[in-house]
N, C-alpha and C positions, 0 to 999 in steps of 0.2 A: 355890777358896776357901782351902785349904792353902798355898798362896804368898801368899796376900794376906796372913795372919796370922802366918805364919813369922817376920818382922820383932818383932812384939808378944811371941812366946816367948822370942827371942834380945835381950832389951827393949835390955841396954846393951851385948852383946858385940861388942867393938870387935876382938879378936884372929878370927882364921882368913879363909875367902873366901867369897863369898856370889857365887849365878848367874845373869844377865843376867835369867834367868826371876823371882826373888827380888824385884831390885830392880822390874823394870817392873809387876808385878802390885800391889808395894806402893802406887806412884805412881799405879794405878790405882784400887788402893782407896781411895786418899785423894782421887783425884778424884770419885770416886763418893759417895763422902759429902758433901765439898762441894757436888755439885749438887742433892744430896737435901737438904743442909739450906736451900740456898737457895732447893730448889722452894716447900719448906717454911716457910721465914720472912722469904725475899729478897721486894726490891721492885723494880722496874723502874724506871726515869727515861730520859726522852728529852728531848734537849736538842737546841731547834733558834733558830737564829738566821745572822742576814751571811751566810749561804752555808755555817753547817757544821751538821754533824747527829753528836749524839753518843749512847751508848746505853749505860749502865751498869747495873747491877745490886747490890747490896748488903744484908746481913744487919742485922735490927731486930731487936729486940726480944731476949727468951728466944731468937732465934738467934744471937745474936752472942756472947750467952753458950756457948750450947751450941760454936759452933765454938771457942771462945777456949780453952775445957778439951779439945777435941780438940786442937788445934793444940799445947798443951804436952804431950798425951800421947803427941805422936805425936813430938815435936824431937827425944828421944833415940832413936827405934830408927830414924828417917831419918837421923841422923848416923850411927849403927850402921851401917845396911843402907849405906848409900854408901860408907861407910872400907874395909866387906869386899868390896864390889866390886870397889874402885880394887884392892886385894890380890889379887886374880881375875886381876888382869893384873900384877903384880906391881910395882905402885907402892904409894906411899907414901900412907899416908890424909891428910897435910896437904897434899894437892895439891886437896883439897878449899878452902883457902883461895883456889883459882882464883875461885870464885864472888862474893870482895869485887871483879874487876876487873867492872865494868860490861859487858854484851852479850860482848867477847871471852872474857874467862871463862867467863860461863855457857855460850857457848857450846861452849866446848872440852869442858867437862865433860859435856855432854851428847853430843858425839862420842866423849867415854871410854868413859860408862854401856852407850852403845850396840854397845863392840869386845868381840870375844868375849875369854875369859880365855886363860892360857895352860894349856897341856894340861902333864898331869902336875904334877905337886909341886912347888910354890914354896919359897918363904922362908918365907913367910905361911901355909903346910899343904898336907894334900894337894888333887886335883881335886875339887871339889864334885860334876863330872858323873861321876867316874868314881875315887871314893875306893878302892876295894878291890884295883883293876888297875892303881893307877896305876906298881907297880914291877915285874910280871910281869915283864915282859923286858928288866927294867937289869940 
């Protein structure tokens, strides 16, 4: 639960690097809430017709509220947590502008999110996994 909320501490810190583990628990914890509030306030729709069958789901009421004020609280420390990632590897955080190209973008960037960092001290600070050693034996 310490990685889930790590993001929310570090709310806007865009400088240093953030660890694969960081990033994906955050993503998880944001998925995890949206399924709770949709258990919670979503409605289902099934749409059938001509030969297709469609199945959506969507937030009414006091939930759409409720996610709409999670959604802004959450815009700055996912732009956070992703810039210090991309620094993990020792790129640049506007390479998150990959995400306005449609499908190829997003999905580069989720091959990024997914590469380990690089070991030892970047540009962008020392190793997140391994801050203390990372200059023993330079």
């Amino acid at each position: 639960m310490n990685w889930m909320l790590l993001p929310y501490r570090r709310y806007a810190e865009f400088t240093g690097r953030s660890r694969r583990r960081e990033y994906w628990m955050f993503a998880l914890f944001y998925v995890l809430v949206m399924v709770v509030l949709n258990a919670l306030f979503g409605t289902n729709e099934v749409q059938r017709g001509a030969g297709t069958f469609a199945y959506g789901s969507r937030l009414v009421g006091a939930g759409s509220w409720v996610a709409g004020l999670f959604w802004l609280a959450t815009i700055v420390p996912s732009l956070a947590v992703s810039v210090r990632r991309l620094h993990d590897q020792d790129r640049s955080g506007w390479m998150l502008l990959l995400m306005l190209i449609p499908f190829l973008g997003w999905f580069a960037l989720l091959v990024l999110m997914c590469l380990e960092g690089t070991r030892g001290p970047n540009r962008f600070g020392p190793d997140p996994k391994n801050p203390a050693g990372a200059d023993i034996f330079a």
